[in-house]
Backbone as CSV, one residue per row, in Angstrom:
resi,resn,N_x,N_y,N_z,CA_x,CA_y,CA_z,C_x,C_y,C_z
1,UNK,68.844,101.455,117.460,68.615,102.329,116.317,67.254,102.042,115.680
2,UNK,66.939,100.527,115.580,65.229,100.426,115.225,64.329,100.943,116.481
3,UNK,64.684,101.056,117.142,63.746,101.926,118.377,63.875,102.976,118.140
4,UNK,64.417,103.652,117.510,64.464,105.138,117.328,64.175,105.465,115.783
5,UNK,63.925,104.271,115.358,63.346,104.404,113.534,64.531,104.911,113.074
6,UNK,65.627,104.636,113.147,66.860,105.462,112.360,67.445,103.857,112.223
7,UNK,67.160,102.788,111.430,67.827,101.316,111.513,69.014,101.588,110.581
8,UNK,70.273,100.670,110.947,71.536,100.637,110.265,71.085,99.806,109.468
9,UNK,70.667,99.936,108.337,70.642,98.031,107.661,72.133,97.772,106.986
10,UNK,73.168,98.454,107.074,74.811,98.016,107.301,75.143,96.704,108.612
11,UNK,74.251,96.661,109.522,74.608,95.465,110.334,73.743,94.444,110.327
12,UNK,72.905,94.443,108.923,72.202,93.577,108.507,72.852,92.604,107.086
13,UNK,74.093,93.000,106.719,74.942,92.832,106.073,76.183,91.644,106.206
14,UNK,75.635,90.869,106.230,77.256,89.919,106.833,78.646,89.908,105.699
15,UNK,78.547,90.415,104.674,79.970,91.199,103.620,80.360,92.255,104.759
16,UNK,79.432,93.026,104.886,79.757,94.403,105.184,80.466,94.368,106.657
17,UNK,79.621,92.987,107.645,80.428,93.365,108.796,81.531,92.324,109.154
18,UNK,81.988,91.287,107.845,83.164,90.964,107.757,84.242,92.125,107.777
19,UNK,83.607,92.950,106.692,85.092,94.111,106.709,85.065,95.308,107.717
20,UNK,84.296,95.118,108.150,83.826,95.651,109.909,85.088,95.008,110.821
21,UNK,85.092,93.471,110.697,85.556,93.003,112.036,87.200,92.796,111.314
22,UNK,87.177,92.713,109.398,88.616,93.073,109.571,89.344,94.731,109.654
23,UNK,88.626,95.430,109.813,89.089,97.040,109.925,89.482,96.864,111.797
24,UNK,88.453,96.310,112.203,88.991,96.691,113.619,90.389,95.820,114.418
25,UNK,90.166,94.507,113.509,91.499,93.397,113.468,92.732,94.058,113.409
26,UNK,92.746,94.931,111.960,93.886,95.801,111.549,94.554,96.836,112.248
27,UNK,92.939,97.472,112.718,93.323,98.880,113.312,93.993,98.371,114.716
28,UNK,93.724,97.255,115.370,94.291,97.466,116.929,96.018,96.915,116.665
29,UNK,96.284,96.211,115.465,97.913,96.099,114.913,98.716,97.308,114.397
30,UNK,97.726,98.021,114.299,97.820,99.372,113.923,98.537,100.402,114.735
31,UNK,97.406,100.192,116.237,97.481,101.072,117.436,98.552,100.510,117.948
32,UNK,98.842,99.102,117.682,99.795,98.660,118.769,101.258,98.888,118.373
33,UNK,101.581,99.026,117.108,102.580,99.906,116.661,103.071,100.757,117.015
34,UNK,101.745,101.913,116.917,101.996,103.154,117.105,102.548,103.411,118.667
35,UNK,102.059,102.347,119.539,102.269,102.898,121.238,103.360,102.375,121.043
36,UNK,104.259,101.744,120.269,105.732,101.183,120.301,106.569,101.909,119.957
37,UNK,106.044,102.557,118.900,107.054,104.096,118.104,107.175,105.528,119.082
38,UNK,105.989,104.991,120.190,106.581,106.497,121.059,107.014,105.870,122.638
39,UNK,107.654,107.261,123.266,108.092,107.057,124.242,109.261,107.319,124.371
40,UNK,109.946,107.494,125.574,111.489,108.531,125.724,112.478,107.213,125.695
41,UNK,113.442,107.517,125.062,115.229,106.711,125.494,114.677,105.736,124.304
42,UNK,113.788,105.898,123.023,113.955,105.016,121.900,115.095,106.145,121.168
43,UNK,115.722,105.288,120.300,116.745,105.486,119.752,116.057,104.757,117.919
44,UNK,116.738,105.445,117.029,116.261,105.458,115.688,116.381,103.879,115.166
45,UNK,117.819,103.286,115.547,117.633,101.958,115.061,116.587,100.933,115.961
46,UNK,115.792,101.089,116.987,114.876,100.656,117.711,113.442,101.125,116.883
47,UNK,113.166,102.089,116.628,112.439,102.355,116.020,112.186,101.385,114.398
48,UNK,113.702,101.422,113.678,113.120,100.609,112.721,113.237,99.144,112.837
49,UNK,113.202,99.090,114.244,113.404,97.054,114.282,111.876,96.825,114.353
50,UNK,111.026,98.473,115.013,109.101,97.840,115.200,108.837,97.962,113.833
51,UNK,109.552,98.373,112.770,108.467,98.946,111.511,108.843,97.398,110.729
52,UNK,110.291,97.260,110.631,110.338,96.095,110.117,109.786,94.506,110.623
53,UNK,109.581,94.525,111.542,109.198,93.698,112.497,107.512,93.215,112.345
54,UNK,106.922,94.641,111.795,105.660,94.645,111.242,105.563,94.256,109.835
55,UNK,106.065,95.145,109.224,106.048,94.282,107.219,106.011,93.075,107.329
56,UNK,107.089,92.344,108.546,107.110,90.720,108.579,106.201,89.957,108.613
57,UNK,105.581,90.832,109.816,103.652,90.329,109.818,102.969,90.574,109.078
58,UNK,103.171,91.798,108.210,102.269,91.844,106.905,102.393,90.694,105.854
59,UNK,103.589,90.455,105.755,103.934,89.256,104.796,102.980,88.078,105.173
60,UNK,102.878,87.461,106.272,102.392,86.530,107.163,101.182,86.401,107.093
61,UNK,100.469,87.607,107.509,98.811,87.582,107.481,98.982,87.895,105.709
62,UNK,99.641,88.287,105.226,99.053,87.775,103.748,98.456,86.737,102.866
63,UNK,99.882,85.669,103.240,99.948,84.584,102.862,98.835,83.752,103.609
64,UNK,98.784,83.632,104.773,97.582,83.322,105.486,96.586,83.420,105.392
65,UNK,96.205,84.742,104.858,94.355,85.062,103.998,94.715,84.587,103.060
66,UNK,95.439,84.739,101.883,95.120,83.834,100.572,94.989,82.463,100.770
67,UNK,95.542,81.833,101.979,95.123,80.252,102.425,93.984,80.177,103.041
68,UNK,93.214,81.097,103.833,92.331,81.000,104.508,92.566,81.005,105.633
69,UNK,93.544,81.289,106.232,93.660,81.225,107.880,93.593,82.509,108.632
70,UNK,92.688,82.451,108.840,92.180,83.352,110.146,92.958,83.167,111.539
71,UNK,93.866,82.612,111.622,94.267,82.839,113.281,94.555,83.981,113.345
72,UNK,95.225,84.854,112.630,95.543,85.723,113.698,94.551,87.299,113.469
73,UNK,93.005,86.940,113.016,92.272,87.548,113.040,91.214,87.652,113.554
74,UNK,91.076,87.954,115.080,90.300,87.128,116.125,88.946,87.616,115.602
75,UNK,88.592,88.932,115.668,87.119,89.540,114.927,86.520,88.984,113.362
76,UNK,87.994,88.931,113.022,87.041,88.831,111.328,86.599,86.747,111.470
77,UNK,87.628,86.135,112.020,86.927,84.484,112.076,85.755,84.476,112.637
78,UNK,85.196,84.959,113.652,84.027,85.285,114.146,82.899,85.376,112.891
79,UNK,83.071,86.041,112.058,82.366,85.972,110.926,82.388,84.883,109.566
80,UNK,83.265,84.162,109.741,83.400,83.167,108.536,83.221,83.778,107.406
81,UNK,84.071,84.598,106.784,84.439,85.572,105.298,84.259,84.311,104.477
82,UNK,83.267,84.700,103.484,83.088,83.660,102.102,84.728,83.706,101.505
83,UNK,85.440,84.929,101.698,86.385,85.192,100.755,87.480,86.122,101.424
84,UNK,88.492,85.160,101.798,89.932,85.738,102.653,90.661,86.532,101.673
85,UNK,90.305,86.387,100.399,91.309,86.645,99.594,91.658,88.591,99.292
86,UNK,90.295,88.460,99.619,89.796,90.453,99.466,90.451,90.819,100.571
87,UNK,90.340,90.263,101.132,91.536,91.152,102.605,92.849,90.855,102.167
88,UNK,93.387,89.661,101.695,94.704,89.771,101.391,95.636,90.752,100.899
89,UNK,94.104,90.807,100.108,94.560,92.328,98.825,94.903,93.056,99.942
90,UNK,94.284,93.895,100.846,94.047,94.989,101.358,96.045,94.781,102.291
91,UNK,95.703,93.768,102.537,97.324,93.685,103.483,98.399,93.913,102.391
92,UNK,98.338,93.557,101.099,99.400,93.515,100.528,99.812,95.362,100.436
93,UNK,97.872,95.862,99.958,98.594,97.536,99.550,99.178,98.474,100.786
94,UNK,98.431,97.621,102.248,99.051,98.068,103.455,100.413,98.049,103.501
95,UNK,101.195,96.556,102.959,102.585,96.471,102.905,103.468,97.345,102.061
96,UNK,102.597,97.346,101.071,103.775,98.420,99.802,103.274,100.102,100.352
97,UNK,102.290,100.603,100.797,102.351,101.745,101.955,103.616,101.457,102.471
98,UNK,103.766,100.762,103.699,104.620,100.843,104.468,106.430,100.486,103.839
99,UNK,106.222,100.130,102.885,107.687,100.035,101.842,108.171,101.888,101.260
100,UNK,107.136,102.279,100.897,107.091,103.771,100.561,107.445,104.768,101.515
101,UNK,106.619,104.197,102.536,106.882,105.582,103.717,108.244,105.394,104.342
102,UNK,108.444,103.958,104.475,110.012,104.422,105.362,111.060,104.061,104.764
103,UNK,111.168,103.933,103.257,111.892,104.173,102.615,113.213,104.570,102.928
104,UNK,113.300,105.937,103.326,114.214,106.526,103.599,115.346,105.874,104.857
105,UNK,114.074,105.304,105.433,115.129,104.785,106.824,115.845,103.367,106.205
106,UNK,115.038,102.910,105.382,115.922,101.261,104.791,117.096,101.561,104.244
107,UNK,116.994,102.528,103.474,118.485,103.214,102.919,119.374,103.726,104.151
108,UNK,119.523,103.758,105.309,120.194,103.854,106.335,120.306,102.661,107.274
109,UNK,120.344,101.562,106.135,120.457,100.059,107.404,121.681,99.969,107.853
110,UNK,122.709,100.232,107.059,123.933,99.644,107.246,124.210,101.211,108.565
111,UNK,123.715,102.567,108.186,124.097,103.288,109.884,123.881,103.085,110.812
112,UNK,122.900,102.128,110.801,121.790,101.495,111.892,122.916,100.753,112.817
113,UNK,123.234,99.650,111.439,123.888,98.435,112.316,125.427,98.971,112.800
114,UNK,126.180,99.938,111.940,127.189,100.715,112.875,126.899,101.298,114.305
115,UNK,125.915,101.678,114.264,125.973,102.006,115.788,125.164,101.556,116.617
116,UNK,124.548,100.517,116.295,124.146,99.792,117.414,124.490,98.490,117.622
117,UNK,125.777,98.120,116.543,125.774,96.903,116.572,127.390,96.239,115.885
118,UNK,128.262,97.630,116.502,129.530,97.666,115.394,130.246,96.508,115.339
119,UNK,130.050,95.483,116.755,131.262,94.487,116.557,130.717,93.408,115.942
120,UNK,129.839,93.344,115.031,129.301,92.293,114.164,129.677,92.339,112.604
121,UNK,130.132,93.351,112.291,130.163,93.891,111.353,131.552,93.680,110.597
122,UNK,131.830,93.633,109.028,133.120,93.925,108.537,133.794,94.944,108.352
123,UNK,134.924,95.445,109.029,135.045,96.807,108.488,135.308,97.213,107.139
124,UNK,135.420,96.014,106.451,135.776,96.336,104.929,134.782,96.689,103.931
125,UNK,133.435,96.530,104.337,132.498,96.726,103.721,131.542,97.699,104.668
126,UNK,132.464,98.697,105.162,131.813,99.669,105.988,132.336,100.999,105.013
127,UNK,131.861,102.471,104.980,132.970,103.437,104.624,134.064,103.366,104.911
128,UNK,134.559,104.578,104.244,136.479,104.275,104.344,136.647,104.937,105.361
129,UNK,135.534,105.930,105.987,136.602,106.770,106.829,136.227,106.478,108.479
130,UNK,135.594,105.121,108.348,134.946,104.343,109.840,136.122,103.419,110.075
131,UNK,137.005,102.771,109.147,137.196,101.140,108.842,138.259,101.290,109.951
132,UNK,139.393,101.799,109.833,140.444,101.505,110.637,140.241,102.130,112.308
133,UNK,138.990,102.820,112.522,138.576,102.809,113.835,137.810,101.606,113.905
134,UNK,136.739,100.829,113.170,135.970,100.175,114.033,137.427,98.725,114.018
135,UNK,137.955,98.860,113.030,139.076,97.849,113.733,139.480,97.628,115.042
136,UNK,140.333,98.955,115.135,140.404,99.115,116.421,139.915,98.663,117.733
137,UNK,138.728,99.034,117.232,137.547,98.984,118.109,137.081,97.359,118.529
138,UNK,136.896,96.780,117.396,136.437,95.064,117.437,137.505,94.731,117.918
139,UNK,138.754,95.027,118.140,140.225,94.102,118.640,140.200,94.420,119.972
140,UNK,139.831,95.525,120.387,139.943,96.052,121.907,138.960,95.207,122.651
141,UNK,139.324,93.979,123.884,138.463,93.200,124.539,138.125,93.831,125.726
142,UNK,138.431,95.010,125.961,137.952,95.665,127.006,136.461,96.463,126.517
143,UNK,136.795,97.219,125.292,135.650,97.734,124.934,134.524,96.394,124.476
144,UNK,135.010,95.565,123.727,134.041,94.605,123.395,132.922,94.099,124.955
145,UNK,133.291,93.906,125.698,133.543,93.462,127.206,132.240,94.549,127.526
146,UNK,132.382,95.787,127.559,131.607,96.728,127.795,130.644,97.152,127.123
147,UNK,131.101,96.806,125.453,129.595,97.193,125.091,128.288,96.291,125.494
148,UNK,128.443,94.723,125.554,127.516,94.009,126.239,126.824,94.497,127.364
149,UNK,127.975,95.100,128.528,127.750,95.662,129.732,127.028,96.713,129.900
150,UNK,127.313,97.514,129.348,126.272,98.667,128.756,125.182,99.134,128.318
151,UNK,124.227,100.625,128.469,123.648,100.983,127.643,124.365,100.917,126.153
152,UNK,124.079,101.645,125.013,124.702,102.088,124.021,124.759,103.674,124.121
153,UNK,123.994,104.185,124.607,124.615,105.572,125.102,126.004,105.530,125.668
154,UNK,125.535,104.933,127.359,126.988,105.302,127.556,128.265,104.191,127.148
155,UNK,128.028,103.344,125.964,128.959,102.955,125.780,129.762,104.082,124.956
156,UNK,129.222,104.608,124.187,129.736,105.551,123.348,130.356,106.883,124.049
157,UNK,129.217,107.489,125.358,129.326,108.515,126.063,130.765,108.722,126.669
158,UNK,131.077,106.985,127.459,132.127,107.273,128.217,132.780,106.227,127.870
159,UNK,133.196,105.600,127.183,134.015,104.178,127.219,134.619,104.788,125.733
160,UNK,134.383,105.652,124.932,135.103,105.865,123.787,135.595,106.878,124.027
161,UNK,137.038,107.014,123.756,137.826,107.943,123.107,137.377,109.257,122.156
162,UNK,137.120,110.514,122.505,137.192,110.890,121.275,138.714,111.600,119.847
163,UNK,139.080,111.107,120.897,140.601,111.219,120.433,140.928,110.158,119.359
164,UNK,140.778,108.826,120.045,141.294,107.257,118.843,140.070,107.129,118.012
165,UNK,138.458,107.365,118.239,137.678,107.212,117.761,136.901,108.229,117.401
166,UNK,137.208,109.438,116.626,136.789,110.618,116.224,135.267,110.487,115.401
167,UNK,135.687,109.675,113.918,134.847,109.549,112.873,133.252,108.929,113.753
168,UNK,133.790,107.426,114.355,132.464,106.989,114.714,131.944,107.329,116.324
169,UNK,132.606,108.305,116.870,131.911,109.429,117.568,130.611,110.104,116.993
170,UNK,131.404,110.812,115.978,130.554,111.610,115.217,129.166,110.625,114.547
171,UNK,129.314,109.799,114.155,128.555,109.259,113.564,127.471,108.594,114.749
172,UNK,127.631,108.481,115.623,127.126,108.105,117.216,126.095,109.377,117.423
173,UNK,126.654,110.388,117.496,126.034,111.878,117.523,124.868,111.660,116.490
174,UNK,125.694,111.598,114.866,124.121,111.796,114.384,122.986,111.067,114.156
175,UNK,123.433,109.930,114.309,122.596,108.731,114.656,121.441,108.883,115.604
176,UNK,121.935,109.462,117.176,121.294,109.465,118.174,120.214,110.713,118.151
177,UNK,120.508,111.750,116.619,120.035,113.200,117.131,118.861,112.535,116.313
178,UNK,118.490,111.112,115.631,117.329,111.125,115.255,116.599,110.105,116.181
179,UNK,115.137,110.685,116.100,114.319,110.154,116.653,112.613,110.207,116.360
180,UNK,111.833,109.813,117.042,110.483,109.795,116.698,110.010,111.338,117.366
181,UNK,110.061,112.413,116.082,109.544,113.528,116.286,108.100,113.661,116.580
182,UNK,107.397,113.140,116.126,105.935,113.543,116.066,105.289,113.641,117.691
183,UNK,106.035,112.151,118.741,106.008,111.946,119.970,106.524,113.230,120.488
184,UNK,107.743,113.294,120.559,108.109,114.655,120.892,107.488,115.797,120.707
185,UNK,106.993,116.098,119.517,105.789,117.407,119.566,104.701,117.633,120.359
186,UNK,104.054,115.991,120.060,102.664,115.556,121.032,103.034,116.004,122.580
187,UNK,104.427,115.399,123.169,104.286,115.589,124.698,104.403,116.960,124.594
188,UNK,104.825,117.635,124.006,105.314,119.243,124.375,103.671,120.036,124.318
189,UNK,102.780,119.541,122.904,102.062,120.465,123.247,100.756,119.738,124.481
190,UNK,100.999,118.749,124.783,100.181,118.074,125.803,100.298,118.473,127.539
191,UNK,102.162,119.008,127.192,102.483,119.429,128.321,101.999,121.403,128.289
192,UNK,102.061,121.813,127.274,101.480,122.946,126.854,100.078,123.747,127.728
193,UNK,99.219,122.481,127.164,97.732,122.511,127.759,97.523,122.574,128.846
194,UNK,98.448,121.771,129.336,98.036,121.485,131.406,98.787,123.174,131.579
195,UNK,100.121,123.386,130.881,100.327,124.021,132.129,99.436,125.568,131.802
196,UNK,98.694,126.064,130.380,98.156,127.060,129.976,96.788,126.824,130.018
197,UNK,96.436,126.804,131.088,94.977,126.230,131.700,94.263,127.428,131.300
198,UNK,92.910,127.435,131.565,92.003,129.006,131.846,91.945,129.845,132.741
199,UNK,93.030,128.643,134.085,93.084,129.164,135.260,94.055,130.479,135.377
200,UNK,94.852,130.427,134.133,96.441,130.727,134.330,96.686,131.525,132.730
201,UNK,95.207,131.833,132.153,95.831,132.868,131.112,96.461,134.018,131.255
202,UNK,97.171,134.285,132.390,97.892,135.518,132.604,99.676,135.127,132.000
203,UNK,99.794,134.073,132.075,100.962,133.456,131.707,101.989,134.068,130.405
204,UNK,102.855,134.573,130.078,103.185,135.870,129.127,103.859,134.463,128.543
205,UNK,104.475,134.263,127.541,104.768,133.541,126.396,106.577,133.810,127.067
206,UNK,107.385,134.382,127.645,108.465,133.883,128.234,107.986,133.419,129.439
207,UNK,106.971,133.611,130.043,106.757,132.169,131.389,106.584,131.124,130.746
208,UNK,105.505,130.800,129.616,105.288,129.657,128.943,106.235,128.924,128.877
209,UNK,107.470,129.610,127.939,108.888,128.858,127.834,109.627,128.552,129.065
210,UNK,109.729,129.033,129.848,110.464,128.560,130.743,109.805,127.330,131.456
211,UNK,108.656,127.492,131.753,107.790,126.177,132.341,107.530,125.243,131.530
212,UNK,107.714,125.188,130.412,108.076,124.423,129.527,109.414,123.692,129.348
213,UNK,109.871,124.434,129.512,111.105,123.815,129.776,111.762,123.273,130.599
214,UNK,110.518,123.415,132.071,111.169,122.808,132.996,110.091,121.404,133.483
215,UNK,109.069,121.582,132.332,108.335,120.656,132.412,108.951,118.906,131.587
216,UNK,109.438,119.403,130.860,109.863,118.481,129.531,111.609,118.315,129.792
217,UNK,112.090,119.075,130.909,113.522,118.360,130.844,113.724,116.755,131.722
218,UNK,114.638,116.151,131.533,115.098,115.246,132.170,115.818,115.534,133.750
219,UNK,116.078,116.626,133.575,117.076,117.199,134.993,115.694,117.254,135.966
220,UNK,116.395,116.943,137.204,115.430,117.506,138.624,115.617,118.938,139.078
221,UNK,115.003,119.382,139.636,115.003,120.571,139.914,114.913,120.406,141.409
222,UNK,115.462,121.541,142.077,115.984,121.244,143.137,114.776,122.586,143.805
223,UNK,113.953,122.582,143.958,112.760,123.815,144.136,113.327,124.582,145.584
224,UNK,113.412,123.422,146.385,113.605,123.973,147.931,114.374,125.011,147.826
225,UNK,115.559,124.715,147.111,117.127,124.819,147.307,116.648,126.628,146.505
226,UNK,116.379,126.415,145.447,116.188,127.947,144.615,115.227,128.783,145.095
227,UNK,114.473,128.238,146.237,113.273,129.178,147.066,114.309,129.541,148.100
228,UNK,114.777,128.926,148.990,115.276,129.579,150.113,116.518,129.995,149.515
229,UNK,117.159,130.609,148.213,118.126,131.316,148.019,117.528,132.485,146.834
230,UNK,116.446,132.693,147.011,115.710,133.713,146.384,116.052,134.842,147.217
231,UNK,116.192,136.050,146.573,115.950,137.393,147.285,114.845,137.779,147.342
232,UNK,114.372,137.956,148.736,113.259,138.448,149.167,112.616,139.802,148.873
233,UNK,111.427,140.481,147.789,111.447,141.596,147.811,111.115,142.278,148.799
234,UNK,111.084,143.333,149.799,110.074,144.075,150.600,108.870,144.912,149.872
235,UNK,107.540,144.285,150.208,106.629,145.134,149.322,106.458,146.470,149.676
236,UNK,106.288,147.766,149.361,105.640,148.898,149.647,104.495,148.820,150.827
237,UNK,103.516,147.680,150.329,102.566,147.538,151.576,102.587,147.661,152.760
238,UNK,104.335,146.595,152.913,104.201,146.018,154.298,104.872,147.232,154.822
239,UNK,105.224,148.177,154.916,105.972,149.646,155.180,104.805,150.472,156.221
């Protein structure tokens, strides 16, 4: 940039590129989050074991900059900060952010640990209208036996009753219908792009959907099988 007469005098700054090397410290704890919160077959109480799992570390590198310890800030020790304490700050308002935003999900701990984790639990200090199923449920050593053995899908899918275990069926259902939406949007319109190329703007908005839909399901498609049981048109041409 001094070869080109346009000089940063920002990297002539050693304040300035302390909080340089702690922005980029932060940001890759940041990123590494985020690649944890997406991806297929997470389930909602997985999701909040990474968020909480992180505050923990926020707590940590807090207490740690107000002492001065840089371990687990490989960029910013590189610089020897006159003053850990200004970043501390910055982790603490990072932490009460992250107290605010998922809020909502902390108030759903105890649904969490029902369904991913029922035989730990008291049923007496569960709702009333779970208690005398998850009884049930914790006494039965066959099911206990299996949930270890198991996904938690199909422990629920096929090893429960919905007959003896109605209530925490249901509650299995709505548990599972949440998930990390934003991922889900991203692949759809990512899968969007490839398949609505420039090559292929002829594509009418019910082809879109359907190739969409057969882009983003879990099922295989059996191509061979639905080509050679296609009806063949005869064109006019070939006449």
């Amino acid at each position: 940039m001094e070869e080109k007469g346009k000089p940063v005098f920002h990297l002539n700054d050693p304040l300035w590129l302390c909080d340089l090397a702690f922005l980029v410290d932060i940001t890759q704890y940041l990123n590494n989050l985020n690649s944890k919160l997406q991806g297929k077959n997470l389930l909602i109480h997985n999701l909040f074991d990474f968020i909480c799992a992180f505050e923990r570390k926020l707590e940590i590198w807090e207490k740690q900059l107000i002492e001065g310890n840089l371990y687990h800030f490989e960029t910013l020790s590189k610089h020897s900060p006159p003053d850990t304490g200004v970043y501390a700050i910055e982790i603490n308002s990072l932490r009460k952010e992250f107290e605010n935003r998922f809020k909502d999900l902390r108030s759903n701990i105890v649904n969490f640990a029902i369904f991913s984790n029922p035989f730990s639990l008291e049923p007496i200090e569960l709702p009333e209208h779970l208690q005398l199923e998850l009884v049930d449920m914790q006494c039965n050593q066959d099911l206990k036996a299996k949930f270890n053995d198991v996904t938690l899908m199909d422990f629920y899918q096929k090893y429960l009753s919905s007959s003896d275990y109605p209530n925490l069926i249901k509650h299995c259902k709505m548990m599972a219908c949440l998930f990390g939406s934003t991922y889900i949007c991203e692949q759809l319109f990512s899968q969007m792009k490839l398949v609505k190329s420039k090559c292929r703007t002829v594509l009418t908005d019910r082809h879109l959907e359907d190739t969409l839909r057969i882009a983003t399901t879990d099922m295989e498609q059996n191509i061979d099988h639905i080509v050679r049981h296609m009806r063949h048109q005869s064109s006019s041409m070939s006449k």
